[in-house]
C-alpha positions as CSV (number, residue, x, y, z in Angstrom):
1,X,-39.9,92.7,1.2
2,X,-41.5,90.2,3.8
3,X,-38.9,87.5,4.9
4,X,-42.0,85.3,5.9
5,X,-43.1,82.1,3.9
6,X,-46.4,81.9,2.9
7,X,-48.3,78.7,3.6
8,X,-47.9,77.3,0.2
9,X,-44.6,78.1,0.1
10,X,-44.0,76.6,4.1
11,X,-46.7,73.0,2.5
12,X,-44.0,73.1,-0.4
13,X,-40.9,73.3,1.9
14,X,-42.4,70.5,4.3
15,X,-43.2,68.3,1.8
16,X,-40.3,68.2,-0.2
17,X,-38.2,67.2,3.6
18,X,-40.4,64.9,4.6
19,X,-40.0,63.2,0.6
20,X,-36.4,63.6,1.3
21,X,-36.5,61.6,5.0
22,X,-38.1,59.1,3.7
23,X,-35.8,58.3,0.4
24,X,-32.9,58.5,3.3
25,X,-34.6,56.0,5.2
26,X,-35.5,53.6,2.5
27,X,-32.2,53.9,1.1
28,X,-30.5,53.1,5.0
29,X,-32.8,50.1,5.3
30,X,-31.9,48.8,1.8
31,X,-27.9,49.4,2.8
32,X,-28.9,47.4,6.1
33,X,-30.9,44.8,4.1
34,X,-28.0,43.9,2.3
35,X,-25.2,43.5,4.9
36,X,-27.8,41.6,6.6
37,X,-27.9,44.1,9.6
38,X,-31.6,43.9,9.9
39,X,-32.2,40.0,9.4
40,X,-31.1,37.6,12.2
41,X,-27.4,36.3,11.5
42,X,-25.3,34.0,13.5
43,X,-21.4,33.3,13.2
44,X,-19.0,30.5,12.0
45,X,-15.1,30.1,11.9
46,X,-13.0,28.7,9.3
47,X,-9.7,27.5,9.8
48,X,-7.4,28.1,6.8
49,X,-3.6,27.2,6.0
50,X,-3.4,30.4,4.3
51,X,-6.1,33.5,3.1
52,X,-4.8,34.9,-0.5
53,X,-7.2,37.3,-1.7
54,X,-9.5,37.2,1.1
55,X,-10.4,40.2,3.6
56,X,-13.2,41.6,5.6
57,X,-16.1,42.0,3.3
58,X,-15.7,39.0,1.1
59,X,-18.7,37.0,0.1
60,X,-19.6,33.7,1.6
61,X,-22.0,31.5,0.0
62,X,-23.8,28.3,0.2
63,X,-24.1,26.1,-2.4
64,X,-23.8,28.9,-4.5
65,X,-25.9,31.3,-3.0
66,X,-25.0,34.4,-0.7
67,X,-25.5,33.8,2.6
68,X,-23.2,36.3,4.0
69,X,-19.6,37.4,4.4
70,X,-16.4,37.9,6.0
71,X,-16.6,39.9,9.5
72,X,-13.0,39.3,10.6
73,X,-9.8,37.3,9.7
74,X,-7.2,36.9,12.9
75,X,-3.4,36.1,12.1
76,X,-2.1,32.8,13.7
77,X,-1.1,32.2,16.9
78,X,2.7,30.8,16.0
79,X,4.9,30.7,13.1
80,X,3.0,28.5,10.5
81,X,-0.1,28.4,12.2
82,X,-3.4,28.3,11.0
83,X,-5.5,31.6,9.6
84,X,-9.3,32.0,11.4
85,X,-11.7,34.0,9.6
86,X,-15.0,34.4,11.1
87,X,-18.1,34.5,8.7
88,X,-21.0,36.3,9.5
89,X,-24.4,34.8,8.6
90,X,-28.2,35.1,7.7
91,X,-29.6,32.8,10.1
92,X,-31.9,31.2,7.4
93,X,-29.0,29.3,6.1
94,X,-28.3,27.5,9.3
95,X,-30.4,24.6,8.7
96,X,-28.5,23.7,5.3
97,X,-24.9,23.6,6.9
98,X,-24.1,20.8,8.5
99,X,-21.8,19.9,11.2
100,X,-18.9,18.2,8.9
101,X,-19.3,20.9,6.7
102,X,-15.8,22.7,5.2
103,X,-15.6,26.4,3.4
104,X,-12.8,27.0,0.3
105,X,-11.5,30.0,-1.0
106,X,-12.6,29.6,-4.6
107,X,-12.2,32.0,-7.5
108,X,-15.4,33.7,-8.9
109,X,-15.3,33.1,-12.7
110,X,-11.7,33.4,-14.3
111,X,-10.7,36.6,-13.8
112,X,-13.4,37.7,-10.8
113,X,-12.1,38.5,-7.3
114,X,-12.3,35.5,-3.9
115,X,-15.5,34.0,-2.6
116,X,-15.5,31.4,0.2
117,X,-17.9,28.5,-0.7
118,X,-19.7,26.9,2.1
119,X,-19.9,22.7,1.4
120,X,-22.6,21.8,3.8
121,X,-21.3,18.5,4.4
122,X,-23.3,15.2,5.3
123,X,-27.1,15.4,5.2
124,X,-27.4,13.1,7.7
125,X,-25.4,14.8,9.9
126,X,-26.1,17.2,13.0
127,X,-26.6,20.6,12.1
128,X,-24.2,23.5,12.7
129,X,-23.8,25.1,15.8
130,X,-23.3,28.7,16.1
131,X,-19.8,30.1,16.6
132,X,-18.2,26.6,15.7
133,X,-15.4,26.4,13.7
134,X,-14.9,24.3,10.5
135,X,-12.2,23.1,8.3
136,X,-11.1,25.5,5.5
137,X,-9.1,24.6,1.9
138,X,-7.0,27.7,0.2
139,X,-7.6,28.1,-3.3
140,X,-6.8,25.0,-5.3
141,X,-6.0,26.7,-8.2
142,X,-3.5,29.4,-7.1
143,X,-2.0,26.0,-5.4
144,X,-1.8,23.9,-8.2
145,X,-0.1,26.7,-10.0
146,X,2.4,27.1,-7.3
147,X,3.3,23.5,-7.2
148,X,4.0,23.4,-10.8
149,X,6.4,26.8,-10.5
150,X,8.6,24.8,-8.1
151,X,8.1,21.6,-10.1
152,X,9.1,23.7,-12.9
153,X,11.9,25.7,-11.4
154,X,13.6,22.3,-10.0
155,X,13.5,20.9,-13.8
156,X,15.4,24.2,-14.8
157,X,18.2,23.9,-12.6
158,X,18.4,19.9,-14.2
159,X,18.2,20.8,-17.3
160,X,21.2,24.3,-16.3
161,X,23.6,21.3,-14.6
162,X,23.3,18.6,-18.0
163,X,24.2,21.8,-20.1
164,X,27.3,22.7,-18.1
165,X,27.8,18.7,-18.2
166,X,27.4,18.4,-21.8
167,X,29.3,21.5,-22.9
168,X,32.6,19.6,-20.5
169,X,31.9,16.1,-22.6
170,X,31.9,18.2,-25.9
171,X,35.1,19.7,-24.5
172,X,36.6,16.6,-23.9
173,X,35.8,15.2,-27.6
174,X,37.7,18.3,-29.1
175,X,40.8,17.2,-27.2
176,X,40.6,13.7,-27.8
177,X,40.4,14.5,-31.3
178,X,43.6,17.0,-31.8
179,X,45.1,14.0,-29.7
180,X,44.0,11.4,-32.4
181,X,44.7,13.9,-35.2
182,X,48.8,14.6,-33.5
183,X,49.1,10.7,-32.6
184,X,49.9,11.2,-28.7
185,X,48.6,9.5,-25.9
186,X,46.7,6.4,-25.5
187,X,44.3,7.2,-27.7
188,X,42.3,3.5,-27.1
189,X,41.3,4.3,-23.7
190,X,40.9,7.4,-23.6
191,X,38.5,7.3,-26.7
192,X,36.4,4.4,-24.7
193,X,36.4,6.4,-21.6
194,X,35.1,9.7,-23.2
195,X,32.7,7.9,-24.7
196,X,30.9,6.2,-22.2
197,X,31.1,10.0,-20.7
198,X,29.0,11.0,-23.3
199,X,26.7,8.0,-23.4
200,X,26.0,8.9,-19.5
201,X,25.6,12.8,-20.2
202,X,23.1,12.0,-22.8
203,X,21.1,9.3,-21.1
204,X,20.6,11.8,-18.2
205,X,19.4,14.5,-20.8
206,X,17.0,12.0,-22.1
207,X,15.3,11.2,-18.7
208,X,15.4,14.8,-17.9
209,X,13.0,15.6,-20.8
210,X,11.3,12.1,-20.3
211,X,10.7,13.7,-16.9
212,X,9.4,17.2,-19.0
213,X,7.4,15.5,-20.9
214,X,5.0,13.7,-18.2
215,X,4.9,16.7,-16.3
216,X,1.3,16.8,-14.5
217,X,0.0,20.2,-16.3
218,X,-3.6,18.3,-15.7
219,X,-4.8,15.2,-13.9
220,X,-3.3,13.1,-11.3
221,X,-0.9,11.1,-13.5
222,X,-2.2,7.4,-12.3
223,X,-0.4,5.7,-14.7
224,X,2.9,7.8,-14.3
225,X,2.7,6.8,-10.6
226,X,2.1,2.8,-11.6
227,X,5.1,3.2,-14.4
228,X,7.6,5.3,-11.1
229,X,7.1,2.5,-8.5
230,X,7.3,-1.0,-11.2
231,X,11.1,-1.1,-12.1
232,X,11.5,-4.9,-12.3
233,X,15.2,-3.8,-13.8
234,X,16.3,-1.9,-10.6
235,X,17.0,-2.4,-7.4
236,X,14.3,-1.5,-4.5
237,X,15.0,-0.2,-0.6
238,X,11.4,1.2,0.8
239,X,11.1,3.0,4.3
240,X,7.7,3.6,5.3
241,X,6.9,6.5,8.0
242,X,3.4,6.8,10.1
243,X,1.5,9.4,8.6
244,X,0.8,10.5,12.0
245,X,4.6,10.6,13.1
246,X,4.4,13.6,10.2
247,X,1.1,15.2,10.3
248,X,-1.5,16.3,12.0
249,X,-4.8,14.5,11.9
250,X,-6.3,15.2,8.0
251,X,-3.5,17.6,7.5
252,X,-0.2,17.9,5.0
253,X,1.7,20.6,6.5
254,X,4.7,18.9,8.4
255,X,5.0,19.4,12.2
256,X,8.0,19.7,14.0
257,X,8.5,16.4,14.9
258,X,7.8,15.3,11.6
259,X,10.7,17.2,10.1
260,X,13.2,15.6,12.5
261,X,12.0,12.0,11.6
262,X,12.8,13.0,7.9
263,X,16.1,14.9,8.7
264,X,17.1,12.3,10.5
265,X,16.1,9.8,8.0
266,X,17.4,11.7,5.3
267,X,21.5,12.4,7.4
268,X,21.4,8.3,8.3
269,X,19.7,6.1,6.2
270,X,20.2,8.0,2.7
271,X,24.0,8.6,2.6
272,X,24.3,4.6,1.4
273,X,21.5,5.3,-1.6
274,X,23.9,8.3,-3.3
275,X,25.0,6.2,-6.4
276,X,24.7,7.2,-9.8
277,X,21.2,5.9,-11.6
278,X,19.4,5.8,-8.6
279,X,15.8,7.8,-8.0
280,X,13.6,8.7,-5.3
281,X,10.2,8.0,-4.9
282,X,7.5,8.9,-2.0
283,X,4.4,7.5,-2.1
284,X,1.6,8.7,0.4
285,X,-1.3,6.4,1.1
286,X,-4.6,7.1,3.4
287,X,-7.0,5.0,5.3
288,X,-9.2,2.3,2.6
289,X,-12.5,3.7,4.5
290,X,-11.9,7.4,3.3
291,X,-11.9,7.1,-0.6
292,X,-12.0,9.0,-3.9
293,X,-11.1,12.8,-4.6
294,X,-10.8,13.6,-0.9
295,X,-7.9,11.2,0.1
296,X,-5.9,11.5,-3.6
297,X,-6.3,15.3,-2.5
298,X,-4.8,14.9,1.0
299,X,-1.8,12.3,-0.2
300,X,-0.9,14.2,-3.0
301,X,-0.2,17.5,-0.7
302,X,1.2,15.0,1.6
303,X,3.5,13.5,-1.0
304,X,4.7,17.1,-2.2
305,X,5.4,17.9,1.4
306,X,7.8,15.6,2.2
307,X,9.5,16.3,-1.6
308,X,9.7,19.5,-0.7
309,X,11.4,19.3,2.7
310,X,13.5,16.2,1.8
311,X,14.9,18.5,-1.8
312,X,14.9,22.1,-0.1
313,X,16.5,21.5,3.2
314,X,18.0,18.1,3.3
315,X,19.3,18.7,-0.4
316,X,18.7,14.8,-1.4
317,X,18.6,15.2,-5.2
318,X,22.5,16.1,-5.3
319,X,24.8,13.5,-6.3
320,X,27.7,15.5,-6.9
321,X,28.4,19.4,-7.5
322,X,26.9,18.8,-11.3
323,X,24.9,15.5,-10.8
324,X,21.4,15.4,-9.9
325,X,18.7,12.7,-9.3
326,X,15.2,12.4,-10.1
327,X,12.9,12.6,-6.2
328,X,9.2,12.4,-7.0
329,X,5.8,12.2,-5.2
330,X,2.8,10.8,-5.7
331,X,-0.7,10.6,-3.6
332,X,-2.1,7.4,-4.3
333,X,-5.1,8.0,-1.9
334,X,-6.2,4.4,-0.7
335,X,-5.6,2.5,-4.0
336,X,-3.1,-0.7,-3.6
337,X,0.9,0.4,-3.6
338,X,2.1,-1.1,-7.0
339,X,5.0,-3.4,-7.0
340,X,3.5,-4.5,-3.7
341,X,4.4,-3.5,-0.5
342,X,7.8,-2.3,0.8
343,X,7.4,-3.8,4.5
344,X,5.7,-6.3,6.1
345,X,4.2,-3.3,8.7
346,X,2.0,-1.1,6.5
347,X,0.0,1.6,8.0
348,X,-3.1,2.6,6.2
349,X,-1.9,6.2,6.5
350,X,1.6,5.8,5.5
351,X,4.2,7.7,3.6
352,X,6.7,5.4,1.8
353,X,9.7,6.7,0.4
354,X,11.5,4.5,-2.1
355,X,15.1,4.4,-3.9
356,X,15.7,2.6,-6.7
357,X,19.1,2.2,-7.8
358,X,20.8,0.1,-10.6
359,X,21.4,-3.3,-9.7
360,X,25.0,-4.0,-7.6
361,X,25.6,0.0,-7.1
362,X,24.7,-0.4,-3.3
363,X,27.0,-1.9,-1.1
């Protein structure tokens, strides 16, 4: 048999490669296409507190459309530090970002995986340069949910003390009672006394579901804030800290120095405030010029900040090894403090934190 082709069979053979090159080709340049390697791109950096759910490869979009993705993500330079990730770009979106811009890691429907959505900021600002970096936000969701877990979990160890509290008073009734049933002892006093016990257990259960009850599952609790800081019945003792002496510029995670102002606050100044009845309030405030969602945002995270450290390391909730008191935080953003002001010096960027206590019970 010949081994040769014949020339049909070598026009079949070189047709069918050539038809096969050219699929490989178009399918290469489509791949390309799509990871924008053919198409002019430039680069940006975000700065992020922290990157859950994001890695190289994720999306990036622009208001909503896709303008690129995520071409690396470098771990922070210290403990705490901030997260970069570098976004790669089609150079036709250039023009719509602007130099105030800011990205956020955002969920893509309610189940979907991370995007990072590109705000393009200001229109009459300067547009972006290449390789700059802007601010980044982690995902609001993931850290709502998270503040409400600790909220949550603090409220569970309250609720774990007042049972241990109220199964002792409940104690104390049956013995008072085999006492009043058997005549012995002095059965006046001890009656008045166990009562009052009582009284006090239950009135603490009462503002521990008060407390439950205007939990913020959803909002920003305005009116809860405007109901924590009037107490014309109570006592008042306000401290107000620099929000600079805390943070950083625009920030709400606590710097080094701003824990030992509030260590030192909380070992010194707090000591005289541990009476029974009294609360803990902290208020953040921002400058009057930056308004609405922005600066409730900011002193809100502020607010929790300062909760958190003040709870979690300083341990100023504990009264005794049962008792606990109520510390809250709200972010008030650059609305007026009400029940006025606690000092006659008052930053706009302040963080005020406030004790109320019952009237006399501070000596």
């Amino acid at each position: 048999m010949n081994g040769s082709l014949t020339r049909l069979q070598a026009a079949i053979l070189g047709i069918i490669v050539l038809a096969s090159l050219s699929v490989g080709a178009a399918g290469l340049f489509a791949v390309g296409d799509g990871q924008g390697y053919w198409r002019q791109a430039f680069d940006l950096w975000g700065c992020f507190p922290q990157v859950n759910g994001i890695e190289v490869g994720t999306r990036v979009r622009v208001q909503g459309m896709n303008a690129g993705q995520v071409s690396a993500i470098e771990q922070p330079l210290e403990r705490g530090g901030a997260v970069m990730v570098r976004f790669r770009l089609d150079s036709r979106f250039r023009s719509l970002i602007a130099a105030d811009a800011h990205a956020e890691i955002r969920n893509e429907g309610l189940i979907g995986g991370k995007v990072i959505e590109i705000h393009p900021g200001s229109p009459s600002a300067a547009t972006v340069e290449p390789g700059a970096t802007i601010p980044g936000k982690p995902d609001a969701i993931m850290e709502e949910l998270r503040k409400l877990a600790d909220r949550g979990e603090d409220l569970v160890n309250r609720m774990q003390a007042l049972t241990q509290q109220t199964g002792a008073a409940m104690e104390a009734g049956r013995d008072l009672m085999s006492d009043v049933r058997q005549g012995q002892g002095a059965l006046g006093k001890e009656m008045v006394t166990s009562l009052k016990q009582f009284q006090q257990t239950t009135e603490a259960v009462g503002r521990s579901f008060d407390a439950m009850k205007d939990m913020p599952l959803v909002g920003r609790y305005v009116d809860r804030a405007s109901k924590a800081l009037i107490r014309p019945n109570q006592e008042r003792y306000g401290y107000v800290f620099k929000a600079d002496d805390l943070f950083p510029p625009e920030r709400a995670i606590l710097t080094p120095t701003g824990r030992g102002h509030l260590a030192a606050f909380a070992q010194v100044e707090l000591p005289r405030y541990k009476v029974s009845g009294s609360e803990i309030v902290i208020a953040a405030y921002h400058d009057s010029a930056v308004g609405g969602r922005a600066a409730e945002i900011l002193t809100q995270q502020q607010a929790d900040a300062v909760r958190q450290f003040l709870v979690d390391d300083q341990k100023v909730n504990k009264l005794g090894f049962f008792s606990r008191r109520d510390v809250l935080a709200f972010g008030l953003g650059n609305r007026p403090p009400p029940g006025g002001p606690v000092s006659k010096v008052q930053p706009p960027e302040r963080i005020e934190v406030i004790v109320f206590a019952p009237p006399g019970s501070v000596r």
